[in-house]
C-alpha positions as a Python dict, from the first residue, in 0.01 Angstrom:
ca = {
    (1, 'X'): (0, 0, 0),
    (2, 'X'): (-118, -321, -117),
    (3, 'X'): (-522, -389, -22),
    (4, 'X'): (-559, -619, 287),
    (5, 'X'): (-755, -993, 165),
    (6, 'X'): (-975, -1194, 360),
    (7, 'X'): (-956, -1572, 267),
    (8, 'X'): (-1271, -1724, 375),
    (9, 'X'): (-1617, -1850, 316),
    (10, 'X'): (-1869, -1553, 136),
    (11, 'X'): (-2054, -1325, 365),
    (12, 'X'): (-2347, -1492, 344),
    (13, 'X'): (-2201, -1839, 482),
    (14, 'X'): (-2058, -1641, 755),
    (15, 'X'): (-2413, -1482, 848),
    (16, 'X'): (-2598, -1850, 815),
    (17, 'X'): (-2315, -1958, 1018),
    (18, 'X'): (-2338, -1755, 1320),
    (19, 'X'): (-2695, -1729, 1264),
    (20, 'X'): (-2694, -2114, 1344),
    (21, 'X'): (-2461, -2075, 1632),
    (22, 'X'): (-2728, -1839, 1780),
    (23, 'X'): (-2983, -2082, 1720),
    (24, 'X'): (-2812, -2334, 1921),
    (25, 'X'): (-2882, -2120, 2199),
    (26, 'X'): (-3262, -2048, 2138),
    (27, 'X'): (-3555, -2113, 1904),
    (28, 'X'): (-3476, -2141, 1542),
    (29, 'X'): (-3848, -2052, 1403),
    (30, 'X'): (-3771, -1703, 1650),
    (31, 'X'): (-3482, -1600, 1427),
    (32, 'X'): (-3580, -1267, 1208),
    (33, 'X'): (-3365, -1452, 931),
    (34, 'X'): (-3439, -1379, 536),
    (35, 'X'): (-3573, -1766, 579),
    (36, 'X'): (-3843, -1659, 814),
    (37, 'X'): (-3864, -1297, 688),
    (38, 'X'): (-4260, -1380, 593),
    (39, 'X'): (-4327, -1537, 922),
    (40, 'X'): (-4476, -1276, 1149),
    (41, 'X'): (-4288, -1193, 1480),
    (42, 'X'): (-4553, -1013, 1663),
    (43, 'X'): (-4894, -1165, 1826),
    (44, 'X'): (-5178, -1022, 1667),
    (45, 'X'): (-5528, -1018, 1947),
    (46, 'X'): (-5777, -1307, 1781),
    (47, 'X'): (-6067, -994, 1721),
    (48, 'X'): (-5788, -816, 1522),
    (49, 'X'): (-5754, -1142, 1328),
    (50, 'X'): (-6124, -1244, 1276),
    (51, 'X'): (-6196, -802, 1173),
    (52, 'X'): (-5897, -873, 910),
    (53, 'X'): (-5978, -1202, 779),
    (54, 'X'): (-6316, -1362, 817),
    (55, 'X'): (-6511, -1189, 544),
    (56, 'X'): (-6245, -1298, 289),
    (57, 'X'): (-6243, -1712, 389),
    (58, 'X'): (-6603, -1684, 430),
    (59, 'X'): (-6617, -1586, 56),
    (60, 'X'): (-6370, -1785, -58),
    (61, 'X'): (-6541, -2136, 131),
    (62, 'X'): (-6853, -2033, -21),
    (63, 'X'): (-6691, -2003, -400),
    (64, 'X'): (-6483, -2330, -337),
    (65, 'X'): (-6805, -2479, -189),
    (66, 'X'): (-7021, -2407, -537),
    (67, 'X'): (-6713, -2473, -749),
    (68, 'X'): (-6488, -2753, -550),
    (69, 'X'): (-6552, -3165, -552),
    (70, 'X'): (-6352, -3144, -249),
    (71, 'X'): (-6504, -2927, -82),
    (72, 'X'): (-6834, -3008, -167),
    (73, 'X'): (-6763, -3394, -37),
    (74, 'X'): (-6638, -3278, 305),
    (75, 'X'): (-6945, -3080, 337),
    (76, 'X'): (-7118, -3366, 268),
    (77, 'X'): (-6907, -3575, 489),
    (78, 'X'): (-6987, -3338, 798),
    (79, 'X'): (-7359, -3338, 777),
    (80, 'X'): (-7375, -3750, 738),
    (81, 'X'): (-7119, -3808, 1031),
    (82, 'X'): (-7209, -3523, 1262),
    (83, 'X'): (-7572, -3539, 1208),
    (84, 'X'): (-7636, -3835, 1026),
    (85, 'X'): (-7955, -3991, 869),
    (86, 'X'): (-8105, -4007, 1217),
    (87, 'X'): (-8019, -3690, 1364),
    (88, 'X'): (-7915, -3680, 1745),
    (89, 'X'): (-8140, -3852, 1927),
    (90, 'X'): (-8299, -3759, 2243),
    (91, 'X'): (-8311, -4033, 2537),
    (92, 'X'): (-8489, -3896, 2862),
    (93, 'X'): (-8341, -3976, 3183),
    (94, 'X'): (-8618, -3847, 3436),
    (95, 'X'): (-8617, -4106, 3716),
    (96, 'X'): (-8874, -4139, 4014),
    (97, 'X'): (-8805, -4075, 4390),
    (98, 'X'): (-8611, -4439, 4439),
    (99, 'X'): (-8397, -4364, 4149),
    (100, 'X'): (-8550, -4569, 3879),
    (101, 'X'): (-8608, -4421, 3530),
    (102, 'X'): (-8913, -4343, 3497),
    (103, 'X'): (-9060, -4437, 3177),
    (104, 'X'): (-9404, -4316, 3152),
    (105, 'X'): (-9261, -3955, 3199),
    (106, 'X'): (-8964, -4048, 2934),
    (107, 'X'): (-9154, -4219, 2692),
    (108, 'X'): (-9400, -3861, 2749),
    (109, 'X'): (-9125, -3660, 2739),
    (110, 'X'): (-8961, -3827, 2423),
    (111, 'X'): (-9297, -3861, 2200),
    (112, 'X'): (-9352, -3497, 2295),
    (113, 'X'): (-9014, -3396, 2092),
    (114, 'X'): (-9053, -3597, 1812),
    (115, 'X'): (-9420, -3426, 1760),
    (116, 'X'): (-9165, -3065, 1754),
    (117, 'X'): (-8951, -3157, 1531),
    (118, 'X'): (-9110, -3305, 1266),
    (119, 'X'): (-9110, -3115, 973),
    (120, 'X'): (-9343, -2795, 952),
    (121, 'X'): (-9342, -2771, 1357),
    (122, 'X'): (-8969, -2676, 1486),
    (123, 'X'): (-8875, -2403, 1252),
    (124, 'X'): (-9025, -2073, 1125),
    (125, 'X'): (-9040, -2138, 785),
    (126, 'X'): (-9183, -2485, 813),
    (127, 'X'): (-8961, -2643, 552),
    (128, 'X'): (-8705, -2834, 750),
    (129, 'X'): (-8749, -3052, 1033),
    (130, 'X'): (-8485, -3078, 1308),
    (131, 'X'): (-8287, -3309, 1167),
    (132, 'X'): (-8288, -3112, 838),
    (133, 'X'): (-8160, -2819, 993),
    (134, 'X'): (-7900, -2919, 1216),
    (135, 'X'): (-7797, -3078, 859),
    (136, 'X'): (-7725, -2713, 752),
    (137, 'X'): (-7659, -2580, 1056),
    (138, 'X'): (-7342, -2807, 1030),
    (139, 'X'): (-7272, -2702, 717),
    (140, 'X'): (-7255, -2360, 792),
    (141, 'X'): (-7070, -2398, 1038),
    (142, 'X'): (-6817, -2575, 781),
    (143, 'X'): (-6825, -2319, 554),
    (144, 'X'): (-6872, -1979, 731),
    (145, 'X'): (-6734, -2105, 1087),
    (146, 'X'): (-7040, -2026, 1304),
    (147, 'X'): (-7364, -2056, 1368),
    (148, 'X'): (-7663, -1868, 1429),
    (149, 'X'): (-8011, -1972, 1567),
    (150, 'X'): (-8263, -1742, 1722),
    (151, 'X'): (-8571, -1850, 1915),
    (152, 'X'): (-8871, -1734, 1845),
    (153, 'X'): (-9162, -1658, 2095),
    (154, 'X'): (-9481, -1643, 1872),
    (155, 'X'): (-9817, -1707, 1815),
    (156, 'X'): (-9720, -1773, 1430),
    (157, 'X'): (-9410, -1906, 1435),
    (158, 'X'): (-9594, -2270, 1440),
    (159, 'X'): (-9890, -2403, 1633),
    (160, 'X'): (-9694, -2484, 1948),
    (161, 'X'): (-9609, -2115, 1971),
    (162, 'X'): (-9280, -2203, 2016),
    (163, 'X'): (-9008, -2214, 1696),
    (164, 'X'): (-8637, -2162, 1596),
    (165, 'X'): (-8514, -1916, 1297),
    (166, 'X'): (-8148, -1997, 1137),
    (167, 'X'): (-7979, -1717, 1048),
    (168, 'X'): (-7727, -1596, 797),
    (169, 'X'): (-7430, -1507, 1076),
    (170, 'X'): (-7321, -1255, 763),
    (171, 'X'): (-7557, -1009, 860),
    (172, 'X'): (-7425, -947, 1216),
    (173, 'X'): (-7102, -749, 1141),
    (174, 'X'): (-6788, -872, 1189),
    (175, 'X'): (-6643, -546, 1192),
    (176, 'X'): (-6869, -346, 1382),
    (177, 'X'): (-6698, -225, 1745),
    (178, 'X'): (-6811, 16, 1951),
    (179, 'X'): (-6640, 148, 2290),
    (180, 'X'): (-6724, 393, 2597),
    (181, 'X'): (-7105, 267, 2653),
    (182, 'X'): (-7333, 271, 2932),
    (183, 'X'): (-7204, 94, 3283),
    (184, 'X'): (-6935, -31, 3113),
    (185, 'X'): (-7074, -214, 2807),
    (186, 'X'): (-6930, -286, 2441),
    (187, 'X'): (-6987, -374, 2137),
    (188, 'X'): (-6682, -646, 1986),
    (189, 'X'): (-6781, -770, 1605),
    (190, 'X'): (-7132, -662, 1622),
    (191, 'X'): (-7222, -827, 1989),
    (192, 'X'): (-7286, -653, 2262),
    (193, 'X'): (-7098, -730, 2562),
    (194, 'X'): (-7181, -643, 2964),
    (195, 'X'): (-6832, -478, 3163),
    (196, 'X'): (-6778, -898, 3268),
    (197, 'X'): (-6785, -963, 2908),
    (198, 'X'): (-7081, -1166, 2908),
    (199, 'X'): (-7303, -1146, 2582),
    (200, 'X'): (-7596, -878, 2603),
    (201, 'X'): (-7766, -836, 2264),
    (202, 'X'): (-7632, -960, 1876),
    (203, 'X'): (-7713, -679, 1626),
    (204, 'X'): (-7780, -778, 1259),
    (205, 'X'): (-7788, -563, 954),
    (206, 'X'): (-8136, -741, 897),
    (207, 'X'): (-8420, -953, 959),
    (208, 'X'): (-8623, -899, 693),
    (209, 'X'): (-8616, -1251, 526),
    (210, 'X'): (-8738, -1061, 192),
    (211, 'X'): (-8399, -836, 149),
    (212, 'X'): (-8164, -1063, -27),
    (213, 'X'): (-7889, -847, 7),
    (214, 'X'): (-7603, -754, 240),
    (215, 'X'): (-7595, -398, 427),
    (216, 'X'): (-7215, -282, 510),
    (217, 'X'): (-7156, 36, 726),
    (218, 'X'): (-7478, 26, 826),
    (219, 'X'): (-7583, 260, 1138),
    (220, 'X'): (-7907, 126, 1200),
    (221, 'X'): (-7919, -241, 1339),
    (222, 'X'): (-8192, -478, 1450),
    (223, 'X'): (-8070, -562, 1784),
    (224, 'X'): (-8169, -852, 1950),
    (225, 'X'): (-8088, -1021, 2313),
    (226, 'X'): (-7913, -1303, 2365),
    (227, 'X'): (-8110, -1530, 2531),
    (228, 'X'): (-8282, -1540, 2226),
    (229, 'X'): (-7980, -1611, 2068),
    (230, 'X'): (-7795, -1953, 2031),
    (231, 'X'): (-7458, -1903, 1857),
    (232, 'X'): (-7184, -2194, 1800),
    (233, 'X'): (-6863, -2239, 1670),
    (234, 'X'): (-6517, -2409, 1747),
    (235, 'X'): (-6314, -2196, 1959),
    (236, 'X'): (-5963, -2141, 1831),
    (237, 'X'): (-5824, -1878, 2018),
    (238, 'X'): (-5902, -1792, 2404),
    (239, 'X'): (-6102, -1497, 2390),
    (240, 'X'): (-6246, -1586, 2053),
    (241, 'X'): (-6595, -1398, 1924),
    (242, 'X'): (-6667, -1492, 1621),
    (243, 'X'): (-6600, -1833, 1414),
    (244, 'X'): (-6363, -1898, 1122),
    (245, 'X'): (-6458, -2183, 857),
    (246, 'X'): (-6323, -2526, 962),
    (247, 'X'): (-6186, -2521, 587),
    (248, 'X'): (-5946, -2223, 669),
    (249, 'X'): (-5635, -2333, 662),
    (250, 'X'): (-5690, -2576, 343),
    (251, 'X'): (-5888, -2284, 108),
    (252, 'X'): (-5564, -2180, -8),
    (253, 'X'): (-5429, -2531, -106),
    (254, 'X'): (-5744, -2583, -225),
    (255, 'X'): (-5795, -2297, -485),
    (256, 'X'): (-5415, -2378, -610),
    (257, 'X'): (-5488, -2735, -682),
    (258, 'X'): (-5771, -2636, -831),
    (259, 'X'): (-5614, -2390, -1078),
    (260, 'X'): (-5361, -2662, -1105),
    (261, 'X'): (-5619, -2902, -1226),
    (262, 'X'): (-5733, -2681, -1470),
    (263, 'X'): (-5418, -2602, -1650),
    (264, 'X'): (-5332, -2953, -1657),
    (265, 'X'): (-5638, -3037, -1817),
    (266, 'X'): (-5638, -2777, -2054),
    (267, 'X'): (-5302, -2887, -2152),
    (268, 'X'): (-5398, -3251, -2193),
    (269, 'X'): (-5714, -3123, -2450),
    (270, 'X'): (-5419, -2944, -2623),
    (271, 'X'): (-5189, -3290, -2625),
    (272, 'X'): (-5513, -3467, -2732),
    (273, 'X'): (-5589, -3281, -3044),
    (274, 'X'): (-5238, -3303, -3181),
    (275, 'X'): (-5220, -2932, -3295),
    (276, 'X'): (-4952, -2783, -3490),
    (277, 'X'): (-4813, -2511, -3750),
    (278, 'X'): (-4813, -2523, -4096),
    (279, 'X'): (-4444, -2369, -4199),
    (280, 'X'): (-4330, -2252, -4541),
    (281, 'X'): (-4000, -2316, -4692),
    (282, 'X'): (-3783, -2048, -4805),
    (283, 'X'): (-3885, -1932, -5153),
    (284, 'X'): (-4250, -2099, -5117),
    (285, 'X'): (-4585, -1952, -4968),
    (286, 'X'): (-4793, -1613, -5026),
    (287, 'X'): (-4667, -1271, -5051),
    (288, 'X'): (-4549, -1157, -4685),
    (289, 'X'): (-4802, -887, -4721),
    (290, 'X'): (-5085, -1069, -4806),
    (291, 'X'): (-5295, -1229, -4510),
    (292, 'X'): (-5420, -1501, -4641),
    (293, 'X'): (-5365, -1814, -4404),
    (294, 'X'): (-5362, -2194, -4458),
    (295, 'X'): (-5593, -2383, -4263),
    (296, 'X'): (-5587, -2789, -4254),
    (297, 'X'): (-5918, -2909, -4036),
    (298, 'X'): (-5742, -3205, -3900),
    (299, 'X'): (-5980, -3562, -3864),
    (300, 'X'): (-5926, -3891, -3716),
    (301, 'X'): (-5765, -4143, -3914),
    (302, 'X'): (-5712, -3933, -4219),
    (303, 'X'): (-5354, -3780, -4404),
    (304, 'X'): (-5377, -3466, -4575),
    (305, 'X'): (-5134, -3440, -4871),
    (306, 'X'): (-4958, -3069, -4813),
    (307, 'X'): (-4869, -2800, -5141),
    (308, 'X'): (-4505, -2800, -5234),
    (309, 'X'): (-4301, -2639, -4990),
    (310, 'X'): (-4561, -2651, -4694),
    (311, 'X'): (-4437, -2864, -4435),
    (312, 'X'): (-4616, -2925, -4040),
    (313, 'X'): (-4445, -2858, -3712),
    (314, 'X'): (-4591, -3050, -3430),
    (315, 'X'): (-4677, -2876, -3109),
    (316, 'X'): (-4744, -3206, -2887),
    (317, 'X'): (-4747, -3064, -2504),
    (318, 'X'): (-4687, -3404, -2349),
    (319, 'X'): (-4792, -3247, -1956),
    (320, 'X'): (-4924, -3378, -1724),
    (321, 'X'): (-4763, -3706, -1731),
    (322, 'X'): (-4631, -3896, -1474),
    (323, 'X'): (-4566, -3647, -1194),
    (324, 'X'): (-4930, -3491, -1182),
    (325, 'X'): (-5123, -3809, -944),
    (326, 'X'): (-4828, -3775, -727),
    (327, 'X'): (-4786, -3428, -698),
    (328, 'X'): (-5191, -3389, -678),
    (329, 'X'): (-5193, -3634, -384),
    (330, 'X'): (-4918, -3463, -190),
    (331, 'X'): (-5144, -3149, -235),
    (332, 'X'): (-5497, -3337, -151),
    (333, 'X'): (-5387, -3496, 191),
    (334, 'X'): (-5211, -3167, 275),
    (335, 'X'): (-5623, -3057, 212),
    (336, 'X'): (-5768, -3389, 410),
    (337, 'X'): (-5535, -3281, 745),
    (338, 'X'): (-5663, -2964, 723),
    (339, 'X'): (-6001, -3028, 766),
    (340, 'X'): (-5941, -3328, 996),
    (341, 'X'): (-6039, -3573, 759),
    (342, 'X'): (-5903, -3906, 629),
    (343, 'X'): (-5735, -3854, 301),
    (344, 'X'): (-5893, -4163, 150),
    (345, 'X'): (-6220, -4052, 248),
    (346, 'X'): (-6203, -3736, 98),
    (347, 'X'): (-6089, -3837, -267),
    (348, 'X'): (-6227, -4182, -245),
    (349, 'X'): (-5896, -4329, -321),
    (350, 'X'): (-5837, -4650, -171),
    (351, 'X'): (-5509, -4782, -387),
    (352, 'X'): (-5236, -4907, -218),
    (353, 'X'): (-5437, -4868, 127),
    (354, 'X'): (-5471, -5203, 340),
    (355, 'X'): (-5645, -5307, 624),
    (356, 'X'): (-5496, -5213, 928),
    (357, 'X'): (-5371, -4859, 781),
    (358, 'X'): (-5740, -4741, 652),
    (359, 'X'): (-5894, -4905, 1015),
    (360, 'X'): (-5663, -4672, 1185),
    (361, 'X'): (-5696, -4339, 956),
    (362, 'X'): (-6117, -4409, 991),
    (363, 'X'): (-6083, -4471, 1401),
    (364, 'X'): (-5909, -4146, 1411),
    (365, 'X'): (-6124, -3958, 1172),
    (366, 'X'): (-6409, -4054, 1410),
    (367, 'X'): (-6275, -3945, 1684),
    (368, 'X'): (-6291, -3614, 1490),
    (369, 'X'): (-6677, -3655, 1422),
    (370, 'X'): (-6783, -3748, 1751),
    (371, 'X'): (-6589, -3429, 1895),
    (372, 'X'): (-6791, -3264, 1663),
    (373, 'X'): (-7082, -3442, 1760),
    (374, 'X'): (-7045, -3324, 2153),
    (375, 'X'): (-6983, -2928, 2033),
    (376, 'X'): (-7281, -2955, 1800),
    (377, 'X'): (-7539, -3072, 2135),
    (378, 'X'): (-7373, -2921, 2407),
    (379, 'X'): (-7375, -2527, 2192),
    (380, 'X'): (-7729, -2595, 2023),
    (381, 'X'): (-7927, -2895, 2061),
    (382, 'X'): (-7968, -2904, 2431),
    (383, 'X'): (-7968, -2560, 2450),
    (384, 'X'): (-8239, -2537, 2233),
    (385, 'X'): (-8427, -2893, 2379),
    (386, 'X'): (-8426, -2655, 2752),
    (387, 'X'): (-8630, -2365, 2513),
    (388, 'X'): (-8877, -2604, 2363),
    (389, 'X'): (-8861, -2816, 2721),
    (390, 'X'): (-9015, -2432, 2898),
    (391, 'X'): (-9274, -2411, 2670),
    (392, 'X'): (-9430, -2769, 2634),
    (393, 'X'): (-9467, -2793, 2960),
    (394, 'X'): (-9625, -2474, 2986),
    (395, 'X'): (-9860, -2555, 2702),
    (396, 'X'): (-9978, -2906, 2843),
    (397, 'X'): (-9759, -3090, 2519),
    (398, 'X'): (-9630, -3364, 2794),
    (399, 'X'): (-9893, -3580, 2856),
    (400, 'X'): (-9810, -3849, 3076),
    (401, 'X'): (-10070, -4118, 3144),
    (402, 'X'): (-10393, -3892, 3070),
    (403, 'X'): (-10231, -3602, 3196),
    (404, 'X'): (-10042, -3300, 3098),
    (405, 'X'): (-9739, -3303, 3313),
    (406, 'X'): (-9705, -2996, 3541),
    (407, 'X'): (-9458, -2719, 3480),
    (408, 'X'): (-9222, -2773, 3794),
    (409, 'X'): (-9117, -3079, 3663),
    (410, 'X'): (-8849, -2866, 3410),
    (411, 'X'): (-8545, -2963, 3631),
    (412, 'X'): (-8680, -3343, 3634),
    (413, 'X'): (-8700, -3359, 3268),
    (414, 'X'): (-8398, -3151, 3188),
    (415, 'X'): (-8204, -3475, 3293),
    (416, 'X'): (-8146, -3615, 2945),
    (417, 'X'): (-7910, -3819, 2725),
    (418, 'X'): (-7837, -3710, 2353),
    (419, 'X'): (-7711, -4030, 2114),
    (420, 'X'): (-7495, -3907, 1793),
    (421, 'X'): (-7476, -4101, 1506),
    (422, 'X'): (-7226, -4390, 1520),
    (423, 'X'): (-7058, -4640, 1259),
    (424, 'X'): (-7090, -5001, 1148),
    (425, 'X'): (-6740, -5198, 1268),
    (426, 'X'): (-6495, -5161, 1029),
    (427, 'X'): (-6461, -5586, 1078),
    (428, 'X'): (-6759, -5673, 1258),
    (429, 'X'): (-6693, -6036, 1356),
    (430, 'X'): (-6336, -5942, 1519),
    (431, 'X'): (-6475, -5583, 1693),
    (432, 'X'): (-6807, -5787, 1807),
    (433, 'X'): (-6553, -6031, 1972),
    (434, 'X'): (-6388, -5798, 2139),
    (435, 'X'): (-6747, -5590, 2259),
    (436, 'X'): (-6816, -5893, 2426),
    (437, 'X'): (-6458, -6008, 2596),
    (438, 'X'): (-6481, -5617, 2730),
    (439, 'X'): (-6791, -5657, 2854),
    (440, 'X'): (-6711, -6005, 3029),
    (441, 'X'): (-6380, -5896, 3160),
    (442, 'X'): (-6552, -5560, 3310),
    (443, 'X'): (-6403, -5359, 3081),
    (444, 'X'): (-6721, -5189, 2925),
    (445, 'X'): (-7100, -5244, 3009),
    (446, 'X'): (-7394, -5387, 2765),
    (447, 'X'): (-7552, -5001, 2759),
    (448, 'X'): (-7207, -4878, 2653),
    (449, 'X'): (-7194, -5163, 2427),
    (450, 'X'): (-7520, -5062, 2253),
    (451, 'X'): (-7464, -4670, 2271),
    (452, 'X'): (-7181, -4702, 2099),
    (453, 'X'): (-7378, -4911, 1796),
    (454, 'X'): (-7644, -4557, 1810),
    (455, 'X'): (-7903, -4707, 1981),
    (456, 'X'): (-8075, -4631, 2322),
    (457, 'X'): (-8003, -4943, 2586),
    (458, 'X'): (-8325, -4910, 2713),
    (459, 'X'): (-8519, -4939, 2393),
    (460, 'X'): (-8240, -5207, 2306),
    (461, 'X'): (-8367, -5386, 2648),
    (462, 'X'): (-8774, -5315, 2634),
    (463, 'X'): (-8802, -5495, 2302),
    (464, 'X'): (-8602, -5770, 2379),
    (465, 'X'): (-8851, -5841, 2702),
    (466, 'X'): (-9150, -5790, 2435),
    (467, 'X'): (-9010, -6017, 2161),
    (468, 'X'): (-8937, -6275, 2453),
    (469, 'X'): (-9306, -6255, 2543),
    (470, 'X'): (-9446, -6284, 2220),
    (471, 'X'): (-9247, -6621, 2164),
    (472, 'X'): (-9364, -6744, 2460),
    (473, 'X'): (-9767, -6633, 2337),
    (474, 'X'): (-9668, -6789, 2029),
    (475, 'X'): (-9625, -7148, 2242),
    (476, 'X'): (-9241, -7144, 2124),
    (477, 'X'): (-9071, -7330, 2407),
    (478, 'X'): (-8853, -7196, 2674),
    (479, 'X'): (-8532, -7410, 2544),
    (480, 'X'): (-8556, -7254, 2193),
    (481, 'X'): (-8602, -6889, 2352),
    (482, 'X'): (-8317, -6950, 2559),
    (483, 'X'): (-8065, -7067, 2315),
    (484, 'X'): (-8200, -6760, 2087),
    (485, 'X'): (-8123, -6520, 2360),
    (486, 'X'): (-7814, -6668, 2513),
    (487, 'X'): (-7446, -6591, 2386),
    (488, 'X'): (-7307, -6852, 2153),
    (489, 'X'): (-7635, -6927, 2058),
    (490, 'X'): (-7682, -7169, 2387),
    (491, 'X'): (-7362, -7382, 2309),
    (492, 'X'): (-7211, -7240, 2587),
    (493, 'X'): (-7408, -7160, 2832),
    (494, 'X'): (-7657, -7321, 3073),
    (495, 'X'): (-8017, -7338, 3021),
    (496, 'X'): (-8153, -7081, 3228),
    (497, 'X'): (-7922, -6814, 3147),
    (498, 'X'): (-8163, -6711, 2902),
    (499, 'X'): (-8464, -6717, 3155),
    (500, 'X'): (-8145, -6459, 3381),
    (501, 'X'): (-8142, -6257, 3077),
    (502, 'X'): (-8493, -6221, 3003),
    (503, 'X'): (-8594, -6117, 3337),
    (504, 'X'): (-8263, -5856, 3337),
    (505, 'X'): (-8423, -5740, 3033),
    (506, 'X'): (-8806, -5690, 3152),
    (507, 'X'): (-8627, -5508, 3482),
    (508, 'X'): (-8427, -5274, 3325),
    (509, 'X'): (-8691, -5153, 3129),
    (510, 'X'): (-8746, -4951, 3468),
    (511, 'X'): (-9170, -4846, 3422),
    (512, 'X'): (-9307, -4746, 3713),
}
């Protein structure tokens, strides 16, 4: 009996086909096909995935952060446009009974935190000042994906008894879990939990600042509460514990471009010193079993006449060539997206960028930063300004007028503002333009106006009333202050808007 054939596409087609036709009727990326055979199809719980995984891009940021130019610039680029060069800036917003700031207490309340966090005063080891620290507090962050401050209550932790310790969020172990405890309690990557889930206690391997090393499987922790405690990172998951570096998703790009790089340069050293073989002709050359070898030192700009019968063979690896900037690109903004970064900024490469495309891929990027910014005070610098804000007032450190301000005032002078770095217009005549058609159209205010340049309306307002009064001291006359103060430079506007403005200026300075 002759066999039975099947004319038709292969097998394979046939599965892709119906496999396609099954698509149609769901979600493609859900299809256990051999194209998605490396995707995972079940959910893994976020502890499961920080237990696994953490440890690993922890090391790895910290190895591309000593090793990688990449890395190392957006490291750099977080502290300057998190923190900046002036830190976050405190702007008191205690106001009296009628609702008016009141700016004895503030100007009390804010000379009292500068004395704090000057260097040598905020933290234990009196080597940083505020600023300083939440530069590597953002950092960290960065690179290990959390951060860890505790507060310290001490006599010697600096003369206003009052300090804060960073910590190394390594030595509180991600892998320590613990079940079955009293009333209900557990222990999820070495916190403690209550039965509501509500942090109880963080338990580190150490303390000790003078062991260097790491302590794995260790029984015995140093276990302290949480309200003494401040930990921070960016939430991923729902249900998150612990943090993952901000650079997770780019380390792997990164440490292939940067093996990448190195081949390619190794290859262009080889291209560069035109090596070669030396290569005997038949019936020319040593005995076969002799191992002596011909050596030519090769020199620029000079020939070397060869023996009879010796001839060279080029080996002139002409990689990378034209390929490698695009290809390293591709790989480098795959890198910037990762971390949320404009590629530009991140390799400094600015060719074939113009105007309007590099104004929109910086007013996105900052975006970024000032998200950042808003995580970074509401998880640790207010919490920590509430700490020092306890004890100063307990201590007598707000003086207002001639006297220490008493301690029930806490919820008065908890109000506050915090002011994060900003940026210089990316075209300043056009965006100052448009600052002031907002503001004259009701869009925006003047105080929004000036937050959004860094800088605290009030103390924008205050010295403009004092530099109005010194003119007039100085006998300058009220036309000249006016067209000084007034917009257009008094073209525009009528003579006494300036005297409108000055005295808006000297009331909202709101003192009491």
């Amino acid at each position: 009996m002759a066999e039975k054939t099947t004319v038709g596409p292969p097998r394979s087609f046939r599965a892709v086909r119906k496999a396609m036709h099954r698509a149609a009727r769901g979600f493609m990326a859900a299809l256990p096909d051999r194209f998605s055979q490396k995707m995972p199809t079940v959910p893994v719980p976020i502890d499961d995935i920080v237990r696994r995984h953490q440890k690993p891009l922890v090391a790895r940021a910290r190895h591309q952060a000593m090793n990688n130019d990449y890395m190392r610039a957006f490291l750099r680029m977080a502290r300057q446009n998190v923190v900046g060069s002036r830190g976050v800036t405190l702007q008191a917003q205690a106001r009296m009974a009628n609702g008016r700031l009141s700016q004895r207490e503030n100007d009390a309340i804010e000379a009292a935190w500068h004395r704090w966090t000057r260097k040598g005063r905020c933290e234990v080891t009196g080597r940083h000042s505020f600023r300083m620290m939440l530069h590597g507090a953002v950092a960290t962050a960065a690179r290990d994906g959390e951060i860890m401050i505790r507060l310290v209550y001490a006599a010697d932790a600096s003369e206003d008894g009052f300090a804060v310790q960073v910590l190394d969020p390594q030595r509180c172990p991600v892998d320590h879990d613990q079940d079955n405890m009293r009333d209900g309690a557990y222990i999820r990557s070495g916190i403690e939990y209550n039965r509501w889930g509500r942090p109880v206690a963080y338990l580190f391997t150490t303390l000790d600042t003078s062991e260097a090393n790491y302590h794995y499987g260790a029984k015995a922790f140093v276990r302290v509460p949480a309200t003494e405690i401040i930990h921070a990172f960016v939430e991923d998951f729902p249900g998150q514990r612990r943090g993952l570096p901000w650079v997770a998703t780019s380390l792997w790009r990164m440490g292939q471009l940067t093996e990448f790089e190195n081949a390619s340069l190794v290859n262009a050293r080889e291209s560069a010193n035109k090596q070669g073989f030396l290569e005997w002709e038949e019936g020319h050359g040593p005995d076969p079993d002799d191992d002596e070898e011909v050596l030519i030192e090769s020199e620029a700009g000079t020939y070397h006449e060869l023996p009879a019968g010796l001839r060279f063979k080029a080996h002139d690896p002409t990689y990378p060539s034209g390929e490698f900037a695009v290809f390293h690109k591709a790989m480098l903004r795959g890198v910037a997206s990762g971390m949320g970064v404009a590629y530009n900024n991140l390799a400094t490469d600015l060719e074939g960028v113009n105007f309007s495309s590099i104004r929109q891929g910086t007013l996105d990027e900052r975006e970024h930063w000032k998200d950042l910014q808003e995580w970074l005070i509401e998880s640790v610098v207010h919490p920590i300004y509430l700490a020092w804000l306890r004890q100063a007032l307990l201590r007598g450190r707000i003086v207002v007028g001639n006297t220490p301000a008493r301690p029930d005032r806490f919820d008065r002078f908890s109000r506050v503002a915090w002011q994060g770095r900003r940026w210089d217009w990316i075209d300043p005549g056009k965006d100052v333009r448009a600052a002031i058609e907002a503001k004259n159209n009701l869009f925006t205010s003047p105080g929004q106006i000036i937050r959004e340049r860094g800088h605290d309306p009030q103390t924008v307002w205050r010295e403009i009333a004092a530099d109005i009064d010194a003119m007039r001291d100085a006998g300058i006359p009220e036309a000249i202050i006016n067209s000084l103060i007034s917009t257009g430079g008094g073209n525009d506007r009528p003579q006494d808007a300036g005297s409108a403005g000055a005295a808006g200026a000297a009331n909202g300075t709101g003192d009491d």
